[in-house]
C-alpha positions as CSV (number, residue, x, y, z in Angstrom):
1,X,-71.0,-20.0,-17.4
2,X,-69.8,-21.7,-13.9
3,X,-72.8,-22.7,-11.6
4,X,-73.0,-24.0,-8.3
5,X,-75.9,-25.9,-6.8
6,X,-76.2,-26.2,-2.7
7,X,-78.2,-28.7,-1.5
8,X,-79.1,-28.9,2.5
9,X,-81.4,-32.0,2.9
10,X,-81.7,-35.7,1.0
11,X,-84.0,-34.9,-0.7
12,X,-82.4,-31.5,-1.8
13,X,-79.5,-34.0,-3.2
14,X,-81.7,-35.3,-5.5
15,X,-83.0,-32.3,-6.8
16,X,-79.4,-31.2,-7.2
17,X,-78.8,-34.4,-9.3
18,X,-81.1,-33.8,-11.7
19,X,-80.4,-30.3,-12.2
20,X,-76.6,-31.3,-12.6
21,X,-77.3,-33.8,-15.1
22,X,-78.6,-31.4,-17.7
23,X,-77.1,-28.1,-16.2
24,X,-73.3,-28.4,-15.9
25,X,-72.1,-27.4,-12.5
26,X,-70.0,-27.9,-9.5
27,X,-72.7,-30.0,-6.4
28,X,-72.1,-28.8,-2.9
29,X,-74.1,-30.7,0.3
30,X,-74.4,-30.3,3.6
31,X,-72.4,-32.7,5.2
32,X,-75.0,-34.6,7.5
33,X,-76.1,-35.5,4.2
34,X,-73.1,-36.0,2.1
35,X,-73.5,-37.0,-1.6
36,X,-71.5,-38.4,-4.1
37,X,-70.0,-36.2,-6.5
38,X,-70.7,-33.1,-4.5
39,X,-67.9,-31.3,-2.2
40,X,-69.5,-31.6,1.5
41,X,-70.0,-28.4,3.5
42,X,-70.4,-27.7,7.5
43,X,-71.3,-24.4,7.4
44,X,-73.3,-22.4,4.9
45,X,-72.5,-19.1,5.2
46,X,-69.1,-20.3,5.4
47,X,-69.3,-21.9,1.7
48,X,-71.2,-18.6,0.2
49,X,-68.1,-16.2,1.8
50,X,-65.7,-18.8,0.1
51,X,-67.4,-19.0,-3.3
52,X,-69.5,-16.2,-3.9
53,X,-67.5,-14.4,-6.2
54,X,-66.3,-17.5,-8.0
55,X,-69.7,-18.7,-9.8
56,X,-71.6,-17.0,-13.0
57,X,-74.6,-18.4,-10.4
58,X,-75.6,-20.1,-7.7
59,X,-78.8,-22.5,-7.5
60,X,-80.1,-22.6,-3.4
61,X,-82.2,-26.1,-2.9
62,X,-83.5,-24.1,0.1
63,X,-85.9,-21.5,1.0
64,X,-86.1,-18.2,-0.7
65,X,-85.3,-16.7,2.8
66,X,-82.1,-18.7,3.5
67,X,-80.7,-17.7,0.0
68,X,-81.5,-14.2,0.7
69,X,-79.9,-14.5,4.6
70,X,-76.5,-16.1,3.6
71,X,-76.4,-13.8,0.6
72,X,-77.1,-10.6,1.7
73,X,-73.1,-10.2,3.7
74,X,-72.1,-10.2,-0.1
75,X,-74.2,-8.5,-2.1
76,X,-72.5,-5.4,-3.8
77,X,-74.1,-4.6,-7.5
78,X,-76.2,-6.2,-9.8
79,X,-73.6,-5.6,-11.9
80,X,-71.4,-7.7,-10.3
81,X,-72.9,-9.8,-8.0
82,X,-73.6,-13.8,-9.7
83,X,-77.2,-14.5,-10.3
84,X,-78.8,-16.3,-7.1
85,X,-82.2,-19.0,-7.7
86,X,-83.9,-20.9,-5.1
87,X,-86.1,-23.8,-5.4
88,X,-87.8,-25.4,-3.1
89,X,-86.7,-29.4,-2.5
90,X,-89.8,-30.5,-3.6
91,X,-88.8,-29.1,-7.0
92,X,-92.6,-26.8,-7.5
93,X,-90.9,-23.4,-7.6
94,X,-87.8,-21.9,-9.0
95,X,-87.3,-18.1,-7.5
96,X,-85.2,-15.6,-9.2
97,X,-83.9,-14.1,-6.2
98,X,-81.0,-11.8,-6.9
99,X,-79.2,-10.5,-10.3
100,X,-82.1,-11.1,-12.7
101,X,-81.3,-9.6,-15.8
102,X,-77.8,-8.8,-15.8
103,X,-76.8,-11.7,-13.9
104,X,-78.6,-13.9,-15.9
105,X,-80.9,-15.4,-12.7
106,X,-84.4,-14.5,-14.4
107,X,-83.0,-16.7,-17.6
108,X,-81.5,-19.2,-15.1
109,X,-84.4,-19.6,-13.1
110,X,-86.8,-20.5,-16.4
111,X,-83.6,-23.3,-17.5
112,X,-84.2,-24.9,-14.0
113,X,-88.1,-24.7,-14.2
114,X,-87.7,-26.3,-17.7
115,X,-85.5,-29.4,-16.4
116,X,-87.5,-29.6,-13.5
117,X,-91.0,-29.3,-14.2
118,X,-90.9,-26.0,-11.9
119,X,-92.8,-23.1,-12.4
120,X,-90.7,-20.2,-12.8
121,X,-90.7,-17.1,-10.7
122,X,-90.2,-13.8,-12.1
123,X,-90.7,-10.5,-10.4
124,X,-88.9,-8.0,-12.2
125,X,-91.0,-5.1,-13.8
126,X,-90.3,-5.3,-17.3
127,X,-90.3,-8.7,-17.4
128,X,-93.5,-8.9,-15.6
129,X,-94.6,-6.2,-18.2
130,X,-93.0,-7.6,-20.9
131,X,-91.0,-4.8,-21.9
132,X,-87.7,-4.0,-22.8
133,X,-85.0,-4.3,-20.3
134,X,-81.7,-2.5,-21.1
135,X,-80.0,-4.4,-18.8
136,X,-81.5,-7.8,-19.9
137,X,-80.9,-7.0,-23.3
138,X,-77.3,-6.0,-22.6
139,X,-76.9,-9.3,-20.8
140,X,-78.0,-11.4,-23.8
141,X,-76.0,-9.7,-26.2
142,X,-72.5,-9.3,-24.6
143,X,-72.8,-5.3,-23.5
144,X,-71.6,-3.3,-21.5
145,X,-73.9,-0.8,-19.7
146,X,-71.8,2.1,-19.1
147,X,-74.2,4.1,-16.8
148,X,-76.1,2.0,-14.7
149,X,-78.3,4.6,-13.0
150,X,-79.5,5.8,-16.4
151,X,-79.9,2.1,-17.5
152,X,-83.0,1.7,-14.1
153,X,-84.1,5.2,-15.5
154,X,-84.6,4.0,-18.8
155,X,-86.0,0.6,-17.3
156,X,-88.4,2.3,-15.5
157,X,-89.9,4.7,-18.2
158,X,-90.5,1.5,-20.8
159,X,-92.4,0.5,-18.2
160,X,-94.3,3.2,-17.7
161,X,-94.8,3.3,-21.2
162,X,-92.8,6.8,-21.6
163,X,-90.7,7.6,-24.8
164,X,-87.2,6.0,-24.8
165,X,-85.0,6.0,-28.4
166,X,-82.5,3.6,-29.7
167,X,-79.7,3.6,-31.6
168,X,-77.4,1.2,-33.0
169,X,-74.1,1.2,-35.0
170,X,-74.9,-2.6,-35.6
171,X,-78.0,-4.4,-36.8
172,X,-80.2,-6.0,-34.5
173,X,-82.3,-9.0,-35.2
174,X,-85.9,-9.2,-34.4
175,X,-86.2,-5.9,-33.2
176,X,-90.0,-4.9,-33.0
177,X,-91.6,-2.1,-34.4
178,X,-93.1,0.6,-32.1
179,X,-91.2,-0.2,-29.5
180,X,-89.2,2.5,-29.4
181,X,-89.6,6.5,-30.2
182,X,-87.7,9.5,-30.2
183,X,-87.6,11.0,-26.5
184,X,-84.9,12.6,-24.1
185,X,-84.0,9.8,-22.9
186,X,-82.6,6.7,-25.4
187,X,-80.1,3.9,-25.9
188,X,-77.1,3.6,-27.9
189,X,-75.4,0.7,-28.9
190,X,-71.9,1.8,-30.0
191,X,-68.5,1.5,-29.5
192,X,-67.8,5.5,-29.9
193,X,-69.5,7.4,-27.2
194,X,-72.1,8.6,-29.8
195,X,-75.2,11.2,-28.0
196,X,-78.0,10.8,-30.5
197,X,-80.2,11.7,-27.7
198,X,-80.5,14.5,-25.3
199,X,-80.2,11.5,-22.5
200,X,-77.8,9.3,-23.7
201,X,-77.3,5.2,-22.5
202,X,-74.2,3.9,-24.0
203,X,-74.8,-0.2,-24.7
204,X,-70.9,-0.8,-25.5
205,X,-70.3,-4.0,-27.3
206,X,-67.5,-6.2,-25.0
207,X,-66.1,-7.7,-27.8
208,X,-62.4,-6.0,-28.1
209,X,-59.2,-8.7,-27.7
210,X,-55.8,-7.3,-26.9
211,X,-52.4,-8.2,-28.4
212,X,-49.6,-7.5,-25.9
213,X,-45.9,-8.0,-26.4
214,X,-43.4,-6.9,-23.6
215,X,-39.5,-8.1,-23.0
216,X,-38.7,-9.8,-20.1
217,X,-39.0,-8.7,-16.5
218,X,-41.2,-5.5,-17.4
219,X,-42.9,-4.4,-14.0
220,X,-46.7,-5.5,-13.7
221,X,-47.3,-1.0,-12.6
222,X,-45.8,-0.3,-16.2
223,X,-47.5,-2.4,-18.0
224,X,-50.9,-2.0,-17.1
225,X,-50.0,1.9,-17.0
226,X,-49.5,1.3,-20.3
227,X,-52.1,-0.9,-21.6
228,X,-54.3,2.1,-19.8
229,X,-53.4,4.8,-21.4
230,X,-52.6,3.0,-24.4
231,X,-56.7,1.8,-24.9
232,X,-57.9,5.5,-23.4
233,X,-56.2,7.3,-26.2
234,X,-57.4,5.1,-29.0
235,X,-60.8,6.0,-27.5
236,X,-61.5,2.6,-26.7
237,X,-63.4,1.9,-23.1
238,X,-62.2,-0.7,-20.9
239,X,-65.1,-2.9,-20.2
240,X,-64.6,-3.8,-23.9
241,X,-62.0,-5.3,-23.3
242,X,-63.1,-9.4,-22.9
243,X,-60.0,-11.0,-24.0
244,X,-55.9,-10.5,-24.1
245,X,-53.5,-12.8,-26.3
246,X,-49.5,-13.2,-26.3
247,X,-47.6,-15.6,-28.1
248,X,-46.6,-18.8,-26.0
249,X,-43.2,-18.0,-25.2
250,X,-44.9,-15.2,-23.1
251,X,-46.6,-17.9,-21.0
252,X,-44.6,-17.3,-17.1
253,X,-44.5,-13.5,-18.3
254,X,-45.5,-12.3,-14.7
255,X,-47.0,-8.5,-15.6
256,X,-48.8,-10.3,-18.2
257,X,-50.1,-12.7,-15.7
258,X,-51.4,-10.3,-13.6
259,X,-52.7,-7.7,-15.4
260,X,-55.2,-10.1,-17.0
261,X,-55.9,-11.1,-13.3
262,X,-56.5,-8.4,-12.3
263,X,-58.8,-7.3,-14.7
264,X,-60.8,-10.7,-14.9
265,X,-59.0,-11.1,-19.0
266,X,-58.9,-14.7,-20.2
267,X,-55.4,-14.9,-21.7
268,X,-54.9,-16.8,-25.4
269,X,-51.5,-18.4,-25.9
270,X,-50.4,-18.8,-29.5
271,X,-47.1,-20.1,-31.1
272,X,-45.1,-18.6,-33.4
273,X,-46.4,-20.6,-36.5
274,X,-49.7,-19.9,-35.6
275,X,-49.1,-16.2,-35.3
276,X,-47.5,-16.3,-38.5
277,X,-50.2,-17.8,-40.3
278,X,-52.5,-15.3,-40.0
279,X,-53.5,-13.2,-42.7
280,X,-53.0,-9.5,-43.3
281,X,-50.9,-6.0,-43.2
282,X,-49.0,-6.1,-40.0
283,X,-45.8,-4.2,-38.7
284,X,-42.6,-6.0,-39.2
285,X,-39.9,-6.3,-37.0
286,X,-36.7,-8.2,-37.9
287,X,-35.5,-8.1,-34.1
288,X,-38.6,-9.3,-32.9
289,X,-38.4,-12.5,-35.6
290,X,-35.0,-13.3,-34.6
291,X,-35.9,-13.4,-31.0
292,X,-39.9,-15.3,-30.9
293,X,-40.0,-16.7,-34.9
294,X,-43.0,-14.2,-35.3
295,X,-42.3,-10.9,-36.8
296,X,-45.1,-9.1,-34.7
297,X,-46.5,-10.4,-31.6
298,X,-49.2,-7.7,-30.5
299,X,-51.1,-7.3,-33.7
300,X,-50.5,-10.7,-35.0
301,X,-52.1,-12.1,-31.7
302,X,-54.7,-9.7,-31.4
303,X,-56.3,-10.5,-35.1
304,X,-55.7,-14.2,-34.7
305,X,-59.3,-15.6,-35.7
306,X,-60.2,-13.5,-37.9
307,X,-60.5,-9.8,-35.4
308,X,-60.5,-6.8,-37.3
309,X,-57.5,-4.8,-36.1
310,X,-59.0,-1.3,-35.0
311,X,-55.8,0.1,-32.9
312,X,-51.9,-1.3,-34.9
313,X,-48.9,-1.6,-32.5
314,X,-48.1,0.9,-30.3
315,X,-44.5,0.2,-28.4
316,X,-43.2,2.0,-24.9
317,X,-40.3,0.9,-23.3
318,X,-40.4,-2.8,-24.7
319,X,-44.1,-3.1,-24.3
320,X,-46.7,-3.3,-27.2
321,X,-50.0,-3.0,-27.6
322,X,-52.7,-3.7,-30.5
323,X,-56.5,-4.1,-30.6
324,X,-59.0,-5.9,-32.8
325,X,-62.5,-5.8,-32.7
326,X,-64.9,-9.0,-33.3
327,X,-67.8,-9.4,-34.6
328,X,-71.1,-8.9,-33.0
329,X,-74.7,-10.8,-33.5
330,X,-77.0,-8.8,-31.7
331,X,-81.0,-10.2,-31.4
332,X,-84.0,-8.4,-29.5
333,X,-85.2,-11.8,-28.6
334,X,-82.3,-13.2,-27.3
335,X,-82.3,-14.7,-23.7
336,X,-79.2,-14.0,-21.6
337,X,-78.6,-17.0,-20.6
């Protein structure tokens, strides 16, 4: 997770000190009060338009209102948008202002109280309630909600202690008894779009890597045309998708490149010994050997540390694809953070 902490005062630099010596982070003052080790800043809102969209969270040594003021311009989804805490420079509070559960701020917020001695504050409902949060418990456990709306329905109905089922294709640690009941309206945790109730949140585990191969010079529009279709047929949704991997000689492979841009992919490089060492039925090709020293690049990449291949090479025009699933550890109790 990538943090930044904004300080505006002396005092606030301090306060960011200590935070960034047990939280690590990128430090960010205002620069009539520059600090060492932190990148100086003459306007505020200016900073938040720049780097907004480049931090897992960002820690305000301010007011909750200037937080929420230089902000609000950027605030798009809880989904999306980083998780956003304020404490006060005299280090007594620490506000979860924006992005609680799915950004991780709620979590965030209670780290920050712990370093600093603050006392955390928490607003949201189920948290307030103590009740289960969909999106929390997504958060914490790497999944993908799939239909927000029904995800605040469902949030909503815990806490007013309606009926709301769960189902899960995987086991779930520490999950408590009575929680949950048959109703209309439930969770699934699946990577199929299962409907075991009437009402039907899909929890979808992002935990799917991607093996591409492609020759030289393939156009960045094919590929991802490709990749696409490729993942839609196998039934496989594309928020699952949290990592690609290509052998090394693939490394200034532009459509590569930028389809994981695009998409937000971290891309794993691997040579051809290291492909070759892995273990397990895979399609051979002898060109493809001749030409990288690996006899398959897409599944070979794809099941590198030990991913169970769910979708085996598929090839268009030069390109290839292949899929493999990880495992998941999925606890009730975790803490997305």
């Amino acid at each position: 997770m990538r943090y930044a902490i904004i300080s505006l005062t002396r005092k606030g630099n301090a306060l960011s000190r200590e935070i960034a010596a047990a939280l690590e982070c990128d430090r960010y003052a205002f620069e009539k009060h520059p600090e060492s080790g932190a990148v100086s800043f003459r306007s505020l809102s200016g900073l938040i338009t720049e780097i907004f969209g480049k931090y897992d969270g960002l820690i305000f040594i301010s007011a909750v209102g200037i937080a929420v003021r230089v902000t609000a311009p950027h605030i798009r989804s809880k989904f999306t948008d980083p998780a956003v805490v304020a404490v006060d420079e005299g280090g007594k509070f620490s506000v979860s202002v924006l992005s609680g559960h799915v950004g991780g701020a709620n979590a965030l917020a209670e780290k920050i109280a712990e370093i600093t001695g603050a006392v955390p504050v928490i607003t949201t409902a189920t948290d307030v309630g103590r009740s289960f949060s969909p999106d929390s418990f997504a958060a914490a456990n790497g999944l993908c909600v799939l239909e927000p709306e029904l995800a605040k329905e469902i949030a909503a109905a815990v806490t007013d202690g309606g009926a709301v089922g769960f189902y899960s294709d995987y086991e779930v640690r520490n999950l408590p008894d009575g929680v949950f009941t048959d109703g209309e309206l439930g969770v699934c945790v699946s990577g199929e779009m299962k409907a075991p109730f009437p009402r039907t949140l899909h929890l979808a585990p992002a935990n799917i890597v991607i093996g591409i191969g492609c020759k030289k010079g393939v156009e960045t529009e094919a590929l991802s045309s490709f990749i696409t279709e490729t993942l839609k047929k196998a039934g496989i949704h594309p928020s699952r998708v949290a990592e690609a991997a290509t052998i090394d000689l693939k490394r200034d492979e532009k459509a590569i490149l930028e389809y994981c841009k695009a998409n937000g992919l971290p891309l794993r490089f691997y040579t051809a010994e290291e492909l070759m060492a892995v273990e397990g039925d895979f399609a051979r090709s002898d060109f493809v050997m001749a030409m990288t020293g690996a006899d398959n690049v897409c599944e070979r990449s794809a099941a590198l540390g030990g991913n169970r291949l769910i979708l085996r090479r598929t090839a268009l025009n030069g390109m290839t694809l292949a899929a493999a699933e990880r495992e998941i550890d999925l606890d009730y109790e975790r803490r997305p953070l």
